[in-house]
TORKEDREN-512004 format. One line per 3 residues: for each residue y, x negated, z negated of N, C-alpha, C. Coordinates in Angstrom, 3 decimals, always signed. Each point is the difference from the previous one (the first is absolute). Example, Ala and Ser with C-alpha at 12.3 -4.5 7.8 and 13.67 -1.06 7.14 Angstrom:
% residues 2
-5.690/-13.190/-7.800/+1.190/+0.890/+0.000/+1.200/-0.900/+0.000; +1.050/+0.350/+0.720/+1.190/-0.820/-0.060/+1.090/+0.770/-0.730
//
This chain:
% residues 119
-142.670/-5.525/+143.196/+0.889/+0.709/+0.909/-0.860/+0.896/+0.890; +0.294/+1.214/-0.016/-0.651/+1.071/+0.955/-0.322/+0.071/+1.394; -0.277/+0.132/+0.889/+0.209/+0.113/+1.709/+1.447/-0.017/+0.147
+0.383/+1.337/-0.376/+1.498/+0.718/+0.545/+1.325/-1.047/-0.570; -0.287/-0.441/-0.645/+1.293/-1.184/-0.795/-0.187/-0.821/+0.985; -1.062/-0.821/+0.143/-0.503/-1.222/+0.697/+0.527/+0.214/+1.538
-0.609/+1.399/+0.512/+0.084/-0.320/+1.689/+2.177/+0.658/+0.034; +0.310/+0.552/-0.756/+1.387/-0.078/-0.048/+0.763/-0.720/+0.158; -0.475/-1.132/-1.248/+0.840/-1.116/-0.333/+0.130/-1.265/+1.240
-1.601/+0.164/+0.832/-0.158/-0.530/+1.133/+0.880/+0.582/+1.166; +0.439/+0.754/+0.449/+0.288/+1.015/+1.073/+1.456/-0.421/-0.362; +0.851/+0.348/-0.770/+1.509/+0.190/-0.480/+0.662/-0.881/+1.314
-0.403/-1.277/-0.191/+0.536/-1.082/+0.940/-0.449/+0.708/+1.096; -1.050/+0.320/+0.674/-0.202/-0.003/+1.610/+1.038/+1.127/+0.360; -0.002/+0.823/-1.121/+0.982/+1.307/+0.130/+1.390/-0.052/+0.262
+0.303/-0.972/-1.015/+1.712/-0.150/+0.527/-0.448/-0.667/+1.313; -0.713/-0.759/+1.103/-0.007/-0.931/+0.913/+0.152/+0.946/+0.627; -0.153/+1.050/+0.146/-0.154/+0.962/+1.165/+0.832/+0.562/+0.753
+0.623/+0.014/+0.874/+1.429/+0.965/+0.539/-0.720/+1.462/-0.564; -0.874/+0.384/+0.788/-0.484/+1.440/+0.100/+0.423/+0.650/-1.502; -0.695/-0.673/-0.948/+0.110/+0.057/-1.404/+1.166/+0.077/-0.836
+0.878/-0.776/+0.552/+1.727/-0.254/-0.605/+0.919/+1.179/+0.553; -0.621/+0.190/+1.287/+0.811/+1.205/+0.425/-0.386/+1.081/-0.657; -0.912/+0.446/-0.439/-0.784/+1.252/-0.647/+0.463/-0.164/-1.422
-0.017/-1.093/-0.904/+0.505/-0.375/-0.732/+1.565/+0.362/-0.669; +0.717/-0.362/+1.183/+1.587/-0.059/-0.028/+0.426/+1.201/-0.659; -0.503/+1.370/+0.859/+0.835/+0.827/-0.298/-1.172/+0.790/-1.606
-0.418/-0.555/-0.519/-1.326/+0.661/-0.950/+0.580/-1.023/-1.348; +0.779/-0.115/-0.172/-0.261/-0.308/-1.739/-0.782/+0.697/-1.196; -0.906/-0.760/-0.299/-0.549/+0.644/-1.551/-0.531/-1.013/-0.235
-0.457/+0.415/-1.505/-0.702/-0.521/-1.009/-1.482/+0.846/-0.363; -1.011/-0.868/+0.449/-1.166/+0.789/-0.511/-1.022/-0.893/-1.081; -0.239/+0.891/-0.525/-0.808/-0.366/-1.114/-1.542/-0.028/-0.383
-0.871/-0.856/+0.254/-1.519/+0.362/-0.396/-0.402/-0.137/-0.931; -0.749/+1.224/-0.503/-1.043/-0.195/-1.409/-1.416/+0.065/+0.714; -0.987/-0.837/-0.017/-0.732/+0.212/+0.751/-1.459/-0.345/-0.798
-1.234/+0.573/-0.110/-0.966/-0.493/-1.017/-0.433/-0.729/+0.750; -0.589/-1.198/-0.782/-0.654/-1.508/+0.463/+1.201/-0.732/+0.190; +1.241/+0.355/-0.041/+0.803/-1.465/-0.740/+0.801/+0.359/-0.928
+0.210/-1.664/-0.888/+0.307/+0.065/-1.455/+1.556/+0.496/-0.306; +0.724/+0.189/+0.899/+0.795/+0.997/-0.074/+1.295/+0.769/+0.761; +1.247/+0.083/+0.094/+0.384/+0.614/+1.247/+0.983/-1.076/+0.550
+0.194/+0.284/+1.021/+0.429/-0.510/+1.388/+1.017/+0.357/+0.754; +1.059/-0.693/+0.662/+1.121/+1.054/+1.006/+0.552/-0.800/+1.065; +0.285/+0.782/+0.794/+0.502/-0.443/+0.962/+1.386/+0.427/+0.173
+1.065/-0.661/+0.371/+1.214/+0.411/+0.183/+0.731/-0.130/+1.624; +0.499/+0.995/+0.724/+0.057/-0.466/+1.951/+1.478/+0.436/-0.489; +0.612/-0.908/+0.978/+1.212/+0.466/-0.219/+0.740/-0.938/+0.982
+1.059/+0.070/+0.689/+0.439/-0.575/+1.196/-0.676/-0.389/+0.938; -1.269/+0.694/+0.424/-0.908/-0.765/+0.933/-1.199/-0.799/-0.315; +0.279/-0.371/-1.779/-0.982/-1.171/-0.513/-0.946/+0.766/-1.141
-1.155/-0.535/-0.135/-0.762/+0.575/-1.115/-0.233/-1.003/-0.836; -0.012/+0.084/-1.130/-0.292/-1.034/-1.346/-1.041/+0.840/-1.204; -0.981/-0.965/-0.006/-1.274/+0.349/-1.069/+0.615/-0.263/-1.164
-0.079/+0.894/-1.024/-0.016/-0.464/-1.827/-0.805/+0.183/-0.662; -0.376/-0.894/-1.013/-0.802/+0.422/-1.020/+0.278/+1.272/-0.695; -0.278/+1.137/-0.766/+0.271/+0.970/-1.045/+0.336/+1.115/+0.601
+0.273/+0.538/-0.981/+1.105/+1.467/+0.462/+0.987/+0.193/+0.060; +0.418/+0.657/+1.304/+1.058/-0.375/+0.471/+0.902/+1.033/-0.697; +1.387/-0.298/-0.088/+1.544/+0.556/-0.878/-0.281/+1.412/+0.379
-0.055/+0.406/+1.194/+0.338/+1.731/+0.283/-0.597/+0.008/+1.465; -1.037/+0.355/+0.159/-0.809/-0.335/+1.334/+0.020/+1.328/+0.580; +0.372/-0.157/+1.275/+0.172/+1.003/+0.989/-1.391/+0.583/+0.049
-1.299/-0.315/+0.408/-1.180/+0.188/+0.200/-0.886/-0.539/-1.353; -1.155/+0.952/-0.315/-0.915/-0.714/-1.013/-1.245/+0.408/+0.491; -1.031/-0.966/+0.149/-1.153/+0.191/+0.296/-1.471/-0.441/-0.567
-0.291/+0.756/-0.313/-1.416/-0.283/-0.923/-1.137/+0.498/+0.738; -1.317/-1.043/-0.599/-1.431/-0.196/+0.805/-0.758/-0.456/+0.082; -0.738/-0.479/+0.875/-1.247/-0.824/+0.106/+0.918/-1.038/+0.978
+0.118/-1.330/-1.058/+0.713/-1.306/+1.062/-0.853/-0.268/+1.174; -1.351/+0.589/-0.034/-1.067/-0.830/+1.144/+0.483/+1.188/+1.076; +0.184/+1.479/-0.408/+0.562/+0.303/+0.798/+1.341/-0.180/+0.622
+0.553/-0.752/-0.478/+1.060/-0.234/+0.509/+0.430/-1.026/+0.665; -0.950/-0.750/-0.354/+0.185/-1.627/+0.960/-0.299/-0.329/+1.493; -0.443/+1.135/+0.806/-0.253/+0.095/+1.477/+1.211/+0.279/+0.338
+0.797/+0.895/-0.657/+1.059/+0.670/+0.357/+1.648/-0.696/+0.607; -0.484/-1.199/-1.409/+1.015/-1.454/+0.104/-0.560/-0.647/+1.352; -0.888/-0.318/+0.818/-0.470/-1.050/+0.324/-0.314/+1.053/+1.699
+0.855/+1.422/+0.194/+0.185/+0.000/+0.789/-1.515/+1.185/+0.780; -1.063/-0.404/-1.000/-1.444/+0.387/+0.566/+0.121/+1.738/+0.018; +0.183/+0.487/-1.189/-0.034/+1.510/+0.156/+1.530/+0.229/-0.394
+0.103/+1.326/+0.794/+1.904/+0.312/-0.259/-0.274/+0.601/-1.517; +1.195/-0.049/-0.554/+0.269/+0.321/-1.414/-0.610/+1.144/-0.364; +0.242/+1.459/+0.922/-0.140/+1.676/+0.034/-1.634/-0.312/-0.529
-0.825/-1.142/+0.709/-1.681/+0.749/-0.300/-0.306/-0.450/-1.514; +0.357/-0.611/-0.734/-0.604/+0.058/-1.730/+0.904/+1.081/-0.888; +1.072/+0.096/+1.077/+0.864/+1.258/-0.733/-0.763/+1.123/+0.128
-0.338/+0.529/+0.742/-0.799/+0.936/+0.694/-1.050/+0.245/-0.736; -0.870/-0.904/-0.090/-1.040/-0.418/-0.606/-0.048/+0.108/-1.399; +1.257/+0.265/-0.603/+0.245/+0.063/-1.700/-0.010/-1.750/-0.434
-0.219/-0.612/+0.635/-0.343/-1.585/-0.676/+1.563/-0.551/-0.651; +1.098/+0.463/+0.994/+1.284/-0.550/-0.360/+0.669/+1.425/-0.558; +0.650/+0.128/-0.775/+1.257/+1.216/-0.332/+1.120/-0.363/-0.438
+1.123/+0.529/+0.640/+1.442/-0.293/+0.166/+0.209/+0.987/-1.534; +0.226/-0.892/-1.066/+0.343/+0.688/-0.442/+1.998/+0.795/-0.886; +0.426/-1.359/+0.987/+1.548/+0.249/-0.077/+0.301/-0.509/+1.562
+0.883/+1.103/+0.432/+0.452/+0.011/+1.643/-0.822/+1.133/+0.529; +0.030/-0.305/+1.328/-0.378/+1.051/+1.235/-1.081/-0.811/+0.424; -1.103/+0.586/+0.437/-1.062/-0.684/+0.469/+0.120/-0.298/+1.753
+1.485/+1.017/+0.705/-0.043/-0.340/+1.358/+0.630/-1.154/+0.010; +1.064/-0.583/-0.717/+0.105/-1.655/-0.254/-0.745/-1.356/+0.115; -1.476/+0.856/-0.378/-0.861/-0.798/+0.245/-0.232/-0.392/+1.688
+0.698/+0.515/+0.871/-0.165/-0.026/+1.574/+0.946/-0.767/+0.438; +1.003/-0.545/-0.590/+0.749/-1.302/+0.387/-0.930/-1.162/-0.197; -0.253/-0.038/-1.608/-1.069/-0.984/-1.055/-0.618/-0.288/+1.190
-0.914/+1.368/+0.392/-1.176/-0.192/+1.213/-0.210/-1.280/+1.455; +2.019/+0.473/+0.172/+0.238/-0.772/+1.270/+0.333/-1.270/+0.024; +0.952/-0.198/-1.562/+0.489/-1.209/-0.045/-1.580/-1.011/+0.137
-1.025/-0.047/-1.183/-1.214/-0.372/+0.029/-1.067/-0.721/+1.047; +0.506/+1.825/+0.863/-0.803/-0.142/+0.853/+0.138/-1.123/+1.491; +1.027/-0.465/-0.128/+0.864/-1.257/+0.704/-0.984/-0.915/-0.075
-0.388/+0.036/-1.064/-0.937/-1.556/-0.582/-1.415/-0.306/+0.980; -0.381/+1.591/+0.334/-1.431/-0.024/+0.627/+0.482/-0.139/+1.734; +0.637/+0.391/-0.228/+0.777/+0.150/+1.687/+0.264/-1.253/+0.225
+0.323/-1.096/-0.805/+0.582/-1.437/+0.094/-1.435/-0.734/+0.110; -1.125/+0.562/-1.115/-1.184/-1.203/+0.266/-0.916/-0.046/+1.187; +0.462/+1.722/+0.310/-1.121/+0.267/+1.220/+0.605/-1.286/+0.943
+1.250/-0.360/+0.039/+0.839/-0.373/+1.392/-0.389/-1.628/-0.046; -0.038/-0.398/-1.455/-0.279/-1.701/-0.388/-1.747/+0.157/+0.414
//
């Protein structure tokens, strides 16, 4: 299992725990999808009433698709760097959706670092 699967699959739970997160959440339904090199294969996430749920595979018709470097992408889950800098960077590319979408992604996430600084 890659970084980006791993620190995901970790995070999902602290994510729904979050008010900050559920509210940002609520009004944002999608389905996003990772293909990401260094894991064995793709990945999704589905938000929808407030809640986010991890799946194995590819997802039916995914709002967002994103392909990359999973190592780049695993700070991103875990709150450390906002989403925009491996995008930026070429490491991540949106390659189905809008990449300013990625600035909800950013906030919901970014809850997580805002929560550990406080524990």
């Amino acid at each position: 299992m890659g970084k980006g699967k791993e620190a995901l699959m970790q995070t999902v739970d602290l994510i729904n725990s979050i008010d900050r997160s559920a509210e940002l959440m609520q009004g944002w339904s999608k389905t996003i999808q990772f293909d990401f090199k260094g894991e064995a294969g793709p990945f999704n996430l589905s938000i929808d009433k407030g809640k986010m749920k991890f799946a194995e595979g590819p997802a039916n018709n995914p709002d967002i698709v994103m392909t990359g470097d999973t190592n780049a992408f695993a700070p991103s889950v875990t709150g450390l760097v906002d989403i925009s800098h491996p995008i930026s960077r070429g490491d991540i590319v949106i390659t189905k959706g809008q990449v300013k979408e990625m600035i909800t992604f950013g906030r919901i996430f970014g809850a997580t670092q805002r929560l550990r600084r406080k524990g």
